[in-house]
Chimera marker file (.cmm) of the C-alpha trace (Angstrom):
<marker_set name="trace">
<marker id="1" x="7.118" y="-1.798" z="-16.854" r="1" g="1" b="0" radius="0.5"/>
<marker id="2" x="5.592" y="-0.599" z="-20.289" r="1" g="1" b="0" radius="0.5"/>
<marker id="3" x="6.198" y="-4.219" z="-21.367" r="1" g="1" b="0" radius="0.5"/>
<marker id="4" x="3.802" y="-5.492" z="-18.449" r="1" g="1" b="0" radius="0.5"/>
<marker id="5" x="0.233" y="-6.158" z="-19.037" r="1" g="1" b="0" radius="0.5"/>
<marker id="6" x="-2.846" y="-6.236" z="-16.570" r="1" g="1" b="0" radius="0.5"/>
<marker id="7" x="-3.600" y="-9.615" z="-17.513" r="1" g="1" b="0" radius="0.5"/>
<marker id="8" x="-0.471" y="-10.735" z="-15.902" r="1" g="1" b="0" radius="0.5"/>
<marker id="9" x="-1.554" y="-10.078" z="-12.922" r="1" g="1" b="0" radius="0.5"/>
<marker id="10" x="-5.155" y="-10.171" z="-12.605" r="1" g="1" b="0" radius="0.5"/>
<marker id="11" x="-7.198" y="-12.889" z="-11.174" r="1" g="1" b="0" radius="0.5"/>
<marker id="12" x="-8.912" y="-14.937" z="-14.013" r="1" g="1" b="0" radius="0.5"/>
<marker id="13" x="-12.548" y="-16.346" z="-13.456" r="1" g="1" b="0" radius="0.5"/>
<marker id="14" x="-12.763" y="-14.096" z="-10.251" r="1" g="1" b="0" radius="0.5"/>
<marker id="15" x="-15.362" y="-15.156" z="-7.631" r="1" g="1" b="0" radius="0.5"/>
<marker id="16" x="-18.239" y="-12.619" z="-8.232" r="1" g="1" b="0" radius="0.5"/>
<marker id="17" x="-21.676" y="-12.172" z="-6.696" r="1" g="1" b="0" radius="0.5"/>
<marker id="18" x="-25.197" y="-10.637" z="-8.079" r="1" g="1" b="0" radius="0.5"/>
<marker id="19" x="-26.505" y="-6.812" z="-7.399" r="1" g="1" b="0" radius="0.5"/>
<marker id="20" x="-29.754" y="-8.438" z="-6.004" r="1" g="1" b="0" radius="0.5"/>
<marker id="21" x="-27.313" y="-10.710" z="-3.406" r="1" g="1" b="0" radius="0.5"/>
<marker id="22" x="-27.461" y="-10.814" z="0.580" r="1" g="1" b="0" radius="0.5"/>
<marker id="23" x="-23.925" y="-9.048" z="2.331" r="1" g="1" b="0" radius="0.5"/>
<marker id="24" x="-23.817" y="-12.194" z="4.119" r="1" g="1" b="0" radius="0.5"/>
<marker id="25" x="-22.964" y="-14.117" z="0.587" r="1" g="1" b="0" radius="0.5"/>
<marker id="26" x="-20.424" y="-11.491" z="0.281" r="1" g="1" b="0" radius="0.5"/>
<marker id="27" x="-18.806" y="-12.644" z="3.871" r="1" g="1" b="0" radius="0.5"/>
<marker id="28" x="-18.945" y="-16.027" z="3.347" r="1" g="1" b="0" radius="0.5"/>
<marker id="29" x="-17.389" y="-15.730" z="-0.108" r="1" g="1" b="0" radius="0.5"/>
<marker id="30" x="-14.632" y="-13.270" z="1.115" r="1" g="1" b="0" radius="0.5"/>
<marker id="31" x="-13.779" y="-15.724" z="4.253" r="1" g="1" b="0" radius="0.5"/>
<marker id="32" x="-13.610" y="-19.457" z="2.464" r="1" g="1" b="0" radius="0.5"/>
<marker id="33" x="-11.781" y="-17.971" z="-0.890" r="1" g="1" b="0" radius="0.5"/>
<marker id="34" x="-9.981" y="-15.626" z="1.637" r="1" g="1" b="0" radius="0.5"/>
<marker id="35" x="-10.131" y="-12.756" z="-0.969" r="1" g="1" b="0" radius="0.5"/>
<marker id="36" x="-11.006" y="-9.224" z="0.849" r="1" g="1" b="0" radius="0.5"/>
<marker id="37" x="-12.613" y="-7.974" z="-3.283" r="1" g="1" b="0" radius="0.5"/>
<marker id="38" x="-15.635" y="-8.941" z="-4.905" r="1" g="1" b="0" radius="0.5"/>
<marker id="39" x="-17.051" y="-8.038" z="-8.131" r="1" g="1" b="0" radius="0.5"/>
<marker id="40" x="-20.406" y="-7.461" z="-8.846" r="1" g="1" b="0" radius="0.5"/>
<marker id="41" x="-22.582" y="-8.341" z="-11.834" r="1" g="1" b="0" radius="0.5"/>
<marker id="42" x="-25.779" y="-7.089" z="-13.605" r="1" g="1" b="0" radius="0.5"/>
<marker id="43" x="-28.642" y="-9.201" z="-14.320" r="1" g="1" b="0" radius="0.5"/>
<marker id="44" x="-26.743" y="-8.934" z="-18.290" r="1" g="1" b="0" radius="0.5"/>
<marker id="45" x="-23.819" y="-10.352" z="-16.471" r="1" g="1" b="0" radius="0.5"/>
<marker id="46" x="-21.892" y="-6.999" z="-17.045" r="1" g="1" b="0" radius="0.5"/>
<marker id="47" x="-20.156" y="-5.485" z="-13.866" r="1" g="1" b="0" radius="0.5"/>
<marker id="48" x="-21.855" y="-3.371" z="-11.386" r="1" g="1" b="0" radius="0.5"/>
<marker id="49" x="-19.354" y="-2.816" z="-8.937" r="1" g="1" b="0" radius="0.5"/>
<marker id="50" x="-16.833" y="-4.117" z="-6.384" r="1" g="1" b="0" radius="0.5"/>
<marker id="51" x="-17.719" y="-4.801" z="-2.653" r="1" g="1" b="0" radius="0.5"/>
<marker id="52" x="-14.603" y="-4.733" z="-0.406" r="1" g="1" b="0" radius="0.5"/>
<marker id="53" x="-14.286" y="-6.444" z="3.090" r="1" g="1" b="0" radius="0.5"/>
<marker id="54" x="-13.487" y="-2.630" z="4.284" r="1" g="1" b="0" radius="0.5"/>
<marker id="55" x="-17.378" y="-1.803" z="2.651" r="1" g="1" b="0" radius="0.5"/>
<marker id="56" x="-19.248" y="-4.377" z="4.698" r="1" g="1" b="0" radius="0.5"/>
<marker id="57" x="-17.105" y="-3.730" z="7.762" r="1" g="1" b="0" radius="0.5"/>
<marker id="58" x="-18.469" y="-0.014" z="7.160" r="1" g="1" b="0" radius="0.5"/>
<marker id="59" x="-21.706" y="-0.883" z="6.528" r="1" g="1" b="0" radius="0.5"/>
<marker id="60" x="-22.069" y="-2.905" z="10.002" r="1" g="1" b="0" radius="0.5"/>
<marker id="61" x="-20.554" y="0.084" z="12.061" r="1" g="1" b="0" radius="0.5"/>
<marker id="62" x="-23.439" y="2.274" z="10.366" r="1" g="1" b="0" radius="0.5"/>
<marker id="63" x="-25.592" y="-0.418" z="11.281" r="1" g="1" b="0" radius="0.5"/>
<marker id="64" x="-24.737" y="-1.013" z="14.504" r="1" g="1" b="0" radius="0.5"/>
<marker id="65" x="-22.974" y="2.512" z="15.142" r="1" g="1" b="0" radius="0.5"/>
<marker id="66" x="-24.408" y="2.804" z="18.967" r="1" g="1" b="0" radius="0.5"/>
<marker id="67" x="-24.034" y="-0.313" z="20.517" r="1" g="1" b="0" radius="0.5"/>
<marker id="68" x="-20.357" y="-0.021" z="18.987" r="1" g="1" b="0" radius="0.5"/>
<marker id="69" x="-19.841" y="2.940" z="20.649" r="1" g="1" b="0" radius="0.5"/>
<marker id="70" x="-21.479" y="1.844" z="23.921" r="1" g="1" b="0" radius="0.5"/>
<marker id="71" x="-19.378" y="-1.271" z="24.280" r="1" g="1" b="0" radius="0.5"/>
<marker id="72" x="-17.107" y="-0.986" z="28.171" r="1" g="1" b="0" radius="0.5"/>
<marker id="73" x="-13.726" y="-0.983" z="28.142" r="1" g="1" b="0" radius="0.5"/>
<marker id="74" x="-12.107" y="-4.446" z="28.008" r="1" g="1" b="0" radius="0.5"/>
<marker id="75" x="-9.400" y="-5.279" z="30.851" r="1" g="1" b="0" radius="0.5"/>
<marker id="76" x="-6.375" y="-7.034" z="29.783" r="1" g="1" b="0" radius="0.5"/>
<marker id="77" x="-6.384" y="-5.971" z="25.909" r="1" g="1" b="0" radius="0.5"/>
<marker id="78" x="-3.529" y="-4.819" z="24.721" r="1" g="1" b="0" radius="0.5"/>
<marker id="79" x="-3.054" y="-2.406" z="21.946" r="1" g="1" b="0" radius="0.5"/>
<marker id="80" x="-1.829" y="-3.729" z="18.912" r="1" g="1" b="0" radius="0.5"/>
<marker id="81" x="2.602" y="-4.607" z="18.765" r="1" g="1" b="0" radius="0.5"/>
<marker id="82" x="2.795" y="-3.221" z="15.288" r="1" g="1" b="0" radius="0.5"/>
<marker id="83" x="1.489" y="-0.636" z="13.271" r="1" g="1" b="0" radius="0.5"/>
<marker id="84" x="-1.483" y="-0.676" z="11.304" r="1" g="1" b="0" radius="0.5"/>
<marker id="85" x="-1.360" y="-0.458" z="7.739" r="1" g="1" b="0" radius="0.5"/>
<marker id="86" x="0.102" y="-1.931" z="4.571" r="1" g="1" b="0" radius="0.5"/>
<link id1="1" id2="2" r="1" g="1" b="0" radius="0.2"/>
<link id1="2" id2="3" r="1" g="1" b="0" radius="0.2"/>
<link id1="3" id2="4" r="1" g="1" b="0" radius="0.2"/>
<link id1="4" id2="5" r="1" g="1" b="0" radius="0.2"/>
<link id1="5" id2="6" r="1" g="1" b="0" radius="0.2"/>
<link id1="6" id2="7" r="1" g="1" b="0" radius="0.2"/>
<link id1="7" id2="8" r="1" g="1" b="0" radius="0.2"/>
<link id1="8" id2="9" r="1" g="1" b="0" radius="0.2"/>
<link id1="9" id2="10" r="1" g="1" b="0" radius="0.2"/>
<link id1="10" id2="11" r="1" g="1" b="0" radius="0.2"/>
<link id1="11" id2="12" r="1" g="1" b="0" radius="0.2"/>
<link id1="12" id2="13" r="1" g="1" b="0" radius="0.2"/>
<link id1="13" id2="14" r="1" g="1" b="0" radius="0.2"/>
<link id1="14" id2="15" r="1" g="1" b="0" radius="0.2"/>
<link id1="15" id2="16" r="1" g="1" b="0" radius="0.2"/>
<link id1="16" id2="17" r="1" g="1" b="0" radius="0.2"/>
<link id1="17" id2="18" r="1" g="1" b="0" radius="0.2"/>
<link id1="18" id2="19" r="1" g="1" b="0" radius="0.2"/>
<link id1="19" id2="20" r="1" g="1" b="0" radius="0.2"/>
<link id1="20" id2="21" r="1" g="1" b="0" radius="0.2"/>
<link id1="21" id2="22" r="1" g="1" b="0" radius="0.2"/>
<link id1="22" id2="23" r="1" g="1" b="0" radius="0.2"/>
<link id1="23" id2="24" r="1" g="1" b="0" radius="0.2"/>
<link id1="24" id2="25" r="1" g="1" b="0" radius="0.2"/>
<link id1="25" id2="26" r="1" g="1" b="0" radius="0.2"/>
<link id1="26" id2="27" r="1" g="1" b="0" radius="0.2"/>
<link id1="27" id2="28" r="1" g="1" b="0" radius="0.2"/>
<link id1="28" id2="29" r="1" g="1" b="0" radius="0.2"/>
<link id1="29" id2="30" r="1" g="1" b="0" radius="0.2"/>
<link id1="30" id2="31" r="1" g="1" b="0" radius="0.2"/>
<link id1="31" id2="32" r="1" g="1" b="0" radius="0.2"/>
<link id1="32" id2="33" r="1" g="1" b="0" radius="0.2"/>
<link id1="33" id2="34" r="1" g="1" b="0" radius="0.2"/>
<link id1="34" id2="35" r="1" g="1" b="0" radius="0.2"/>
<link id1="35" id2="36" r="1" g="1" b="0" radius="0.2"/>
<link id1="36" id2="37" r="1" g="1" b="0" radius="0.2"/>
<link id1="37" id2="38" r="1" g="1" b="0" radius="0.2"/>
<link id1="38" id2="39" r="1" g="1" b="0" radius="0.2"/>
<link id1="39" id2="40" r="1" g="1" b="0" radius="0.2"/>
<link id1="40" id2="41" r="1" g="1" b="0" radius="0.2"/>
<link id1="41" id2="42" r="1" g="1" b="0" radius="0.2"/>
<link id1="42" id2="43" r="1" g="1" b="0" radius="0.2"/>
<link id1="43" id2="44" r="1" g="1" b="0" radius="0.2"/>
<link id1="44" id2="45" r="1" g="1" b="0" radius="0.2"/>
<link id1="45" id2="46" r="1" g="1" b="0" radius="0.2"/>
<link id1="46" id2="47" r="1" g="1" b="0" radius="0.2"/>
<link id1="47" id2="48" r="1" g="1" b="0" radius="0.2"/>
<link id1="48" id2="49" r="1" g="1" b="0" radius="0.2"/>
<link id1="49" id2="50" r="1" g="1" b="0" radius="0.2"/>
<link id1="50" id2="51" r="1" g="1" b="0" radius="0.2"/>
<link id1="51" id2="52" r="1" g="1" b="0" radius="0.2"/>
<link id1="52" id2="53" r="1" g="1" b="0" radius="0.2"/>
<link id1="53" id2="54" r="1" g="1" b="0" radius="0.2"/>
<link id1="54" id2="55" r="1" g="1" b="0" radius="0.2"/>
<link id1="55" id2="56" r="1" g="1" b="0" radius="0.2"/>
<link id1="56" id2="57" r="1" g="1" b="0" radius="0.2"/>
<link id1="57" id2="58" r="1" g="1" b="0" radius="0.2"/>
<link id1="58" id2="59" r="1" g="1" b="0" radius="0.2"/>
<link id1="59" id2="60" r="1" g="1" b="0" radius="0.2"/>
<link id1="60" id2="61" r="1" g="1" b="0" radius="0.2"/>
<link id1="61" id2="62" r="1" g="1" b="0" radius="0.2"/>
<link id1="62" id2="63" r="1" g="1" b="0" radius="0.2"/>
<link id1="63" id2="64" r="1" g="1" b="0" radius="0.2"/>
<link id1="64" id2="65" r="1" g="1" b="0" radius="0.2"/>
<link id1="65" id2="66" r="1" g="1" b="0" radius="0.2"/>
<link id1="66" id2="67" r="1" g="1" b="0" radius="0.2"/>
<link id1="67" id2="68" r="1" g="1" b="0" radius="0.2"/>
<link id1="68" id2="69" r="1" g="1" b="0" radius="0.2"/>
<link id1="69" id2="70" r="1" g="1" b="0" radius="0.2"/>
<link id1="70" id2="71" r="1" g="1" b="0" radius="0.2"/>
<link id1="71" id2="72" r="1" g="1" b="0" radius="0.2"/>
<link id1="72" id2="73" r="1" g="1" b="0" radius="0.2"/>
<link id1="73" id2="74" r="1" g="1" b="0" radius="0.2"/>
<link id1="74" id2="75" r="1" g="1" b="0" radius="0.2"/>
<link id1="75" id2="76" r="1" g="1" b="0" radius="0.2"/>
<link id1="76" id2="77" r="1" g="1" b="0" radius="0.2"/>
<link id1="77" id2="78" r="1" g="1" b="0" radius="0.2"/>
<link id1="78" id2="79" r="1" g="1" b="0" radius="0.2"/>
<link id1="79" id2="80" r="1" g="1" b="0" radius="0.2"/>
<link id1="80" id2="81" r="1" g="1" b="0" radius="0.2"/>
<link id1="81" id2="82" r="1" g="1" b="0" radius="0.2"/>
<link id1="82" id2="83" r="1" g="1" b="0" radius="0.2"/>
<link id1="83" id2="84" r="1" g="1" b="0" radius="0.2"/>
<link id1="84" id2="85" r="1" g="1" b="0" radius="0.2"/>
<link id1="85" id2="86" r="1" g="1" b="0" radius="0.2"/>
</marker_set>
């Protein structure tokens, strides 16, 4: 493992988005590259941050926080047949 570098593994020439850039670029990049990580730049080009699909998702429940909550129960759904999680 010590022999191992970063680089390795890492996605060259990522997909990456401006500061100043609508969420909705950030959806429609995540969905047609189907990456769920998104790295974002300064005006200089330097990095700024990362936007993850679970930060938007989070951002919309905020958003839209009581209509979410206010939505009826759906007949016939099912709960999921496998755990969540990694």
């Amino acid at each position: 493992m010590n022999k191992e570098h970063i680089d390795d593994y890492m996605t060259e020439n990522p997909e990456t988005l401006d500061a100043e850039d609508p969420i909705a670029f950030a959806l429609n990049k995540m969905h047609v590259f189907g990456i769920r990580h998104i790295p974002i730049l300064n005006q200089d080009q330097s990095i700024y941050g990362l936007i993850s699909v679970k930060d938007i998702i989070a951002h919309i429940g905020n958003y839209f926080s009581e209509q979410i909550l206010n939505l009826p129960p759906q007949h016939g759904r099912s709960a999921l047949d496998r755990p969540e999680g990694g």
